[in-house]
PyMOL CGO cylinders between C-alpha atoms (Angstrom):
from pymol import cmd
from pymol.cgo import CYLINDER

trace = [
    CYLINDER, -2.17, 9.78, -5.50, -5.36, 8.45, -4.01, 0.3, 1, 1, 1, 1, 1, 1,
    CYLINDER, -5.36, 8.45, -4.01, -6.77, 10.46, -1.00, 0.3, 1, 1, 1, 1, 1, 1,
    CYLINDER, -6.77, 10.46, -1.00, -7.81, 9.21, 2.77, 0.3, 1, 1, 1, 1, 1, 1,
    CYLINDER, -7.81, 9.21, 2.77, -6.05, 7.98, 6.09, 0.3, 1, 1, 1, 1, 1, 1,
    CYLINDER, -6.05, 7.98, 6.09, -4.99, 4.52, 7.10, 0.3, 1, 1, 1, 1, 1, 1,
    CYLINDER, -4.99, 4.52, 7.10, -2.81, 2.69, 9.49, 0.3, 1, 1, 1, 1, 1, 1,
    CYLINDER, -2.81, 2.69, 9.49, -2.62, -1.33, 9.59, 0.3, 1, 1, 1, 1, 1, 1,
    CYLINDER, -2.62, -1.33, 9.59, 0.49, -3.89, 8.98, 0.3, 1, 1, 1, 1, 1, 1,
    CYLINDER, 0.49, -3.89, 8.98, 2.72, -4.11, 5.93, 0.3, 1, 1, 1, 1, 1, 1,
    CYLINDER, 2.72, -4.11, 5.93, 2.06, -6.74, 3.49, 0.3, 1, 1, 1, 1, 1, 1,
    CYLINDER, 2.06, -6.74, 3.49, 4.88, -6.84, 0.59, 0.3, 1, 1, 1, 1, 1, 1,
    CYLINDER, 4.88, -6.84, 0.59, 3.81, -8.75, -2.15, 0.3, 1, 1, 1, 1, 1, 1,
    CYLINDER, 3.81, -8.75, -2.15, 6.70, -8.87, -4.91, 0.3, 1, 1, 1, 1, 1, 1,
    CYLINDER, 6.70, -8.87, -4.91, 4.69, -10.97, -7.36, 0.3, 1, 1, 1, 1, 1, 1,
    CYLINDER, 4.69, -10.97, -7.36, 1.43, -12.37, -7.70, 0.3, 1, 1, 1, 1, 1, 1,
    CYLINDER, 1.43, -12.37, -7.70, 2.39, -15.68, -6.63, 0.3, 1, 1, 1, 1, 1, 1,
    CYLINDER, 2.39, -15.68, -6.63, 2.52, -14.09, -2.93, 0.3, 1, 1, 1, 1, 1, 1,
    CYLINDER, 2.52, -14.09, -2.93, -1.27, -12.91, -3.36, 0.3, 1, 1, 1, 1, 1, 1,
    CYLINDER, -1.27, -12.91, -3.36, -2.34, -15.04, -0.57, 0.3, 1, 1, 1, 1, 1, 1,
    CYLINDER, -2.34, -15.04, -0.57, 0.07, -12.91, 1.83, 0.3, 1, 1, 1, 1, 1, 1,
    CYLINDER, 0.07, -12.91, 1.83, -2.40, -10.32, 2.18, 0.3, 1, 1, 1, 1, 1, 1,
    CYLINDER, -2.40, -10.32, 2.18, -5.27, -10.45, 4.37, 0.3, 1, 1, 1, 1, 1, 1,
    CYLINDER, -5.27, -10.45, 4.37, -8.48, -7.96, 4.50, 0.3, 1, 1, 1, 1, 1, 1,
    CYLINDER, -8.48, -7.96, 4.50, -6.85, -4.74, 5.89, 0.3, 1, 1, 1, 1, 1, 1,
    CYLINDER, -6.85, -4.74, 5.89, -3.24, -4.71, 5.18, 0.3, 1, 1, 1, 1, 1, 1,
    CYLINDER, -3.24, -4.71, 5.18, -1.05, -1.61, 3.51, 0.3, 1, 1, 1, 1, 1, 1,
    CYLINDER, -1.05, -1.61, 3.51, -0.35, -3.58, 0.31, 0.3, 1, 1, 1, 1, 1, 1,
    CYLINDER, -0.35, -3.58, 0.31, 3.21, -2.42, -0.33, 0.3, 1, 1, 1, 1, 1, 1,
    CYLINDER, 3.21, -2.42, -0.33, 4.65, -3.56, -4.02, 0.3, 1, 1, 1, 1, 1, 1,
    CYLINDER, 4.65, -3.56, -4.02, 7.62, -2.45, -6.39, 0.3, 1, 1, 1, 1, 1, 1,
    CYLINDER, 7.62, -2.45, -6.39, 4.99, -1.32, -9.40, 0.3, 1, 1, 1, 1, 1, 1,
    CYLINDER, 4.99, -1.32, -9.40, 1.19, -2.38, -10.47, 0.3, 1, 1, 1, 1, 1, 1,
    CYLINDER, 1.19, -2.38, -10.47, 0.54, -4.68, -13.28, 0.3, 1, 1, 1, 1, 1, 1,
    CYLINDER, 0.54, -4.68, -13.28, -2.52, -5.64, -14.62, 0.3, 1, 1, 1, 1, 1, 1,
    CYLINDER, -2.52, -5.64, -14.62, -2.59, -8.52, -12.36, 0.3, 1, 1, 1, 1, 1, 1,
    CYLINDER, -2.59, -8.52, -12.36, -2.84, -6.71, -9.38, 0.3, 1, 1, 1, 1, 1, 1,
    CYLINDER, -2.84, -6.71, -9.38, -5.96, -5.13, -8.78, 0.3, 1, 1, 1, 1, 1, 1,
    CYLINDER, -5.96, -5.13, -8.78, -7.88, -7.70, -7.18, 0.3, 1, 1, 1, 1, 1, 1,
    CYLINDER, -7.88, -7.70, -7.18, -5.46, -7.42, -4.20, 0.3, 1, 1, 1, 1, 1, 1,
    CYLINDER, -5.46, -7.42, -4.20, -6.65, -3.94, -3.94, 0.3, 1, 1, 1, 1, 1, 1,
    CYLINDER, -6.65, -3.94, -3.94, -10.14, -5.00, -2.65, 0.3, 1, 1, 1, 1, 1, 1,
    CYLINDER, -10.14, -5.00, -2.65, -8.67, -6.10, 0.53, 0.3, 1, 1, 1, 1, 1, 1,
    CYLINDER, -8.67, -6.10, 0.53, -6.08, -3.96, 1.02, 0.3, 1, 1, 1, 1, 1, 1,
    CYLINDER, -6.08, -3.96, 1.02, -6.95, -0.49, 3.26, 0.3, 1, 1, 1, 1, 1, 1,
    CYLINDER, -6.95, -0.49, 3.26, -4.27, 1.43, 1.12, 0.3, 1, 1, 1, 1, 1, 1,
    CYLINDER, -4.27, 1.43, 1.12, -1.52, 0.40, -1.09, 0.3, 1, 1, 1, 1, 1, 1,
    CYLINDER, -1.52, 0.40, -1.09, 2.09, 1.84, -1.19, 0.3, 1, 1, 1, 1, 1, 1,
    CYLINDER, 2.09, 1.84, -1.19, 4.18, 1.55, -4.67, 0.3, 1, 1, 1, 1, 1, 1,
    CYLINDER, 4.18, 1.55, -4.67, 8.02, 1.96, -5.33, 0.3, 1, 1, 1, 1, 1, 1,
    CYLINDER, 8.02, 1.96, -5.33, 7.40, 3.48, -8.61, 0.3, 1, 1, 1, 1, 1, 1,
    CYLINDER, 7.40, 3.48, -8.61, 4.12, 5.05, -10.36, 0.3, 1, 1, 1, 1, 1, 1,
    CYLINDER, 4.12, 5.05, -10.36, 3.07, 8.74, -10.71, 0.3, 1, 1, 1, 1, 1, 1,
    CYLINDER, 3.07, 8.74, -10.71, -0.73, 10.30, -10.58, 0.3, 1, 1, 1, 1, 1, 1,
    CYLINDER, -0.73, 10.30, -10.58, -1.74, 8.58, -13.74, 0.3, 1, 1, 1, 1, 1, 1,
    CYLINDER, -1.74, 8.58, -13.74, -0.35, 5.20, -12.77, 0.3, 1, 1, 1, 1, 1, 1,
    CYLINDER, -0.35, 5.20, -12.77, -2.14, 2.00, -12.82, 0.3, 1, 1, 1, 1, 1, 1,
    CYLINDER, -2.14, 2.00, -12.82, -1.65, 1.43, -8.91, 0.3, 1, 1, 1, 1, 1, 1,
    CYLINDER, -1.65, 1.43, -8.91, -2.90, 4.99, -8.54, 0.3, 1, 1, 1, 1, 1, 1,
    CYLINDER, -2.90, 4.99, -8.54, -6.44, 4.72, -10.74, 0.3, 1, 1, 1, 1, 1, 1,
    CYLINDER, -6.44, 4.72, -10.74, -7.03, 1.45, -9.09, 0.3, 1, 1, 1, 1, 1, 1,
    CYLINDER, -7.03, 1.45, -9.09, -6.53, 2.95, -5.89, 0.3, 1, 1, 1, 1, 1, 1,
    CYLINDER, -6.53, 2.95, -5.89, -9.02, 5.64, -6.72, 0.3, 1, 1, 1, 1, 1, 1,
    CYLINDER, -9.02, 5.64, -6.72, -11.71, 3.31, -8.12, 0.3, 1, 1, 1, 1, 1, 1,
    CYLINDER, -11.71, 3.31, -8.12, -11.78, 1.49, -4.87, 0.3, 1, 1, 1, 1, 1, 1,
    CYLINDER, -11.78, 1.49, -4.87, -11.53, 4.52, -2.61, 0.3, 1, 1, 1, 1, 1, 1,
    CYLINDER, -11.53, 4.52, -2.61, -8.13, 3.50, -0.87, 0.3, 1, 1, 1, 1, 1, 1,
    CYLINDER, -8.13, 3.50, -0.87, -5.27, 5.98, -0.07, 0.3, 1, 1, 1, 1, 1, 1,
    CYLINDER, -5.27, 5.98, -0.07, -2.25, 5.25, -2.28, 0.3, 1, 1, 1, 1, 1, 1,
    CYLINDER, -2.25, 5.25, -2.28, 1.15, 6.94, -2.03, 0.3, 1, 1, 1, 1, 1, 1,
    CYLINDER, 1.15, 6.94, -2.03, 3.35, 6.10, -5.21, 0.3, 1, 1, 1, 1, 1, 1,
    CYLINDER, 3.35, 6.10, -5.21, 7.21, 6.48, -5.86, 0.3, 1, 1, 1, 1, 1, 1,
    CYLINDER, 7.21, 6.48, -5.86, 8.40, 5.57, -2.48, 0.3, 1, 1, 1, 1, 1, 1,
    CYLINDER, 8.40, 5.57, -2.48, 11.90, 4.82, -3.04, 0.3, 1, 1, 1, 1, 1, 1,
    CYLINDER, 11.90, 4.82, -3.04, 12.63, 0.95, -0.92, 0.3, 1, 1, 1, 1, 1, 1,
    CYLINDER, 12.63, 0.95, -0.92, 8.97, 0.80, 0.49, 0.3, 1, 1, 1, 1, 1, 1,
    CYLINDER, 8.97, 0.80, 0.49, 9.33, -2.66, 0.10, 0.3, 1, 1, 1, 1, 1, 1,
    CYLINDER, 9.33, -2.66, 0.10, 12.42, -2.80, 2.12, 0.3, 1, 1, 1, 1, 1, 1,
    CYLINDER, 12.42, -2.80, 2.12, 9.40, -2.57, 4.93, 0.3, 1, 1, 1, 1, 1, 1,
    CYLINDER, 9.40, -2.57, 4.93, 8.99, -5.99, 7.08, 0.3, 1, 1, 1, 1, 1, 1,
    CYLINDER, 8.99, -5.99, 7.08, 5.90, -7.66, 6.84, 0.3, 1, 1, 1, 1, 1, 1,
    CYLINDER, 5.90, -7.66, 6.84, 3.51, -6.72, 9.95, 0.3, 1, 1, 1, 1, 1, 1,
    CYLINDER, 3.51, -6.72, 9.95, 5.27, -3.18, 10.75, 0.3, 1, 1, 1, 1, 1, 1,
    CYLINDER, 5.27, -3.18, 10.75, 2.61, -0.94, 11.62, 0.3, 1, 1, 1, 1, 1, 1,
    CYLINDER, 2.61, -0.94, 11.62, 2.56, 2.43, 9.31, 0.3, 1, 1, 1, 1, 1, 1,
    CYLINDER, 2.56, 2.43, 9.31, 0.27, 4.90, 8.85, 0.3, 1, 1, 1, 1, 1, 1,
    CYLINDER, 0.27, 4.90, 8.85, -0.05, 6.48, 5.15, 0.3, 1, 1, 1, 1, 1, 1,
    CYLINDER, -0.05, 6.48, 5.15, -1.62, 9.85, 4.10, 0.3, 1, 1, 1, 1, 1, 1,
    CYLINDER, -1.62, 9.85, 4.10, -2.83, 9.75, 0.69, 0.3, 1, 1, 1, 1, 1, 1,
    CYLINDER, -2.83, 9.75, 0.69, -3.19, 13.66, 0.95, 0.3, 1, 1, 1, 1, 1, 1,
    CYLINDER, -3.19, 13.66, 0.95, 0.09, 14.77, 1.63, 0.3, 1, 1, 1, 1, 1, 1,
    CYLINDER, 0.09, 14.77, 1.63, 2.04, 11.92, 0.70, 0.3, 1, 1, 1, 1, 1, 1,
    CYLINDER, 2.04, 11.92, 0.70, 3.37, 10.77, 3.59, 0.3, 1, 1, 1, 1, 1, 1,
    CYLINDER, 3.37, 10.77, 3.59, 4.29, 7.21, 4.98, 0.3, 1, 1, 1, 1, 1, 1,
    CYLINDER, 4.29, 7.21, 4.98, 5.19, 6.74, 8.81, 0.3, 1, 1, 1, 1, 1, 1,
    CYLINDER, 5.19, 6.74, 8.81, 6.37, 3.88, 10.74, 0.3, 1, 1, 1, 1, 1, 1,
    CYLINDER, 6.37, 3.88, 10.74, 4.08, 3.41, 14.34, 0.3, 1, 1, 1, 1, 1, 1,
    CYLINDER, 4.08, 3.41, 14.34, 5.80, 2.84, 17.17, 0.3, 1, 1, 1, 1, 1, 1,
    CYLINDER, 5.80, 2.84, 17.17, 4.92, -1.03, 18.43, 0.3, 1, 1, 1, 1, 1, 1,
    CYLINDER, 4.92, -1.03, 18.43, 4.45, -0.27, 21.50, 0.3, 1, 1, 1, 1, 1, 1,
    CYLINDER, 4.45, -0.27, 21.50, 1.60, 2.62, 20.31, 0.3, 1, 1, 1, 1, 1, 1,
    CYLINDER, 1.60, 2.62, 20.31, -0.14, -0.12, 18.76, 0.3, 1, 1, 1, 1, 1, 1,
    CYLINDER, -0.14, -0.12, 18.76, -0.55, -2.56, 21.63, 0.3, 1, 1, 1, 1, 1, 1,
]
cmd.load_cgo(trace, "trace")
């Protein structure tokens, strides 16, 4: 729902009480986007969301800070904090990196 490449670790915050999880960089991965959220989105390099469409929240933030989001990604925070993935904001598409790629 927001457009561009990225690959860095996973960083699932569940609530904003785990805010200070993420560092500059990370794939912020979350079950939805509340109005708390945004600020997280200034150091994330992309954010990935369990629920959300075009029009969501996590999707216009995404857009207004030029990071590629992918929305409606059924147990994306099933992910373990510090996998590597790459997401595609233009197709859609999230994919676990082989460790071994990224060493």
């Amino acid at each position: 729902t927001s457009r561009g490449y990225y690959s860095g670790p996973v960083c699932v915050i569940r609530g904003l009480q785990e805010h200070e999880n993420l560092k500059q960089g990370d794939v912020l991965v979350i079950p939805f986007s509340d109005v708390g959220l945004p600020p997280l989105f200034a150091r994330a390099g992309a954010v990935v969301a369990e629920s959300g469409g075009i029009l969501s929240h996590s999707s216009i933030i995404a857009r207004e800070y030029g990071i590629p989001a992918v929305v409606s990604v059924p147990h994306a925070c099933r992910l373990t904090n510090g996998t590597m993935v790459e997401v595609d904001g233009f197709t859609g598409d999230i994919r676990i990196l082989d460790d071994q790629q990224e060493r």
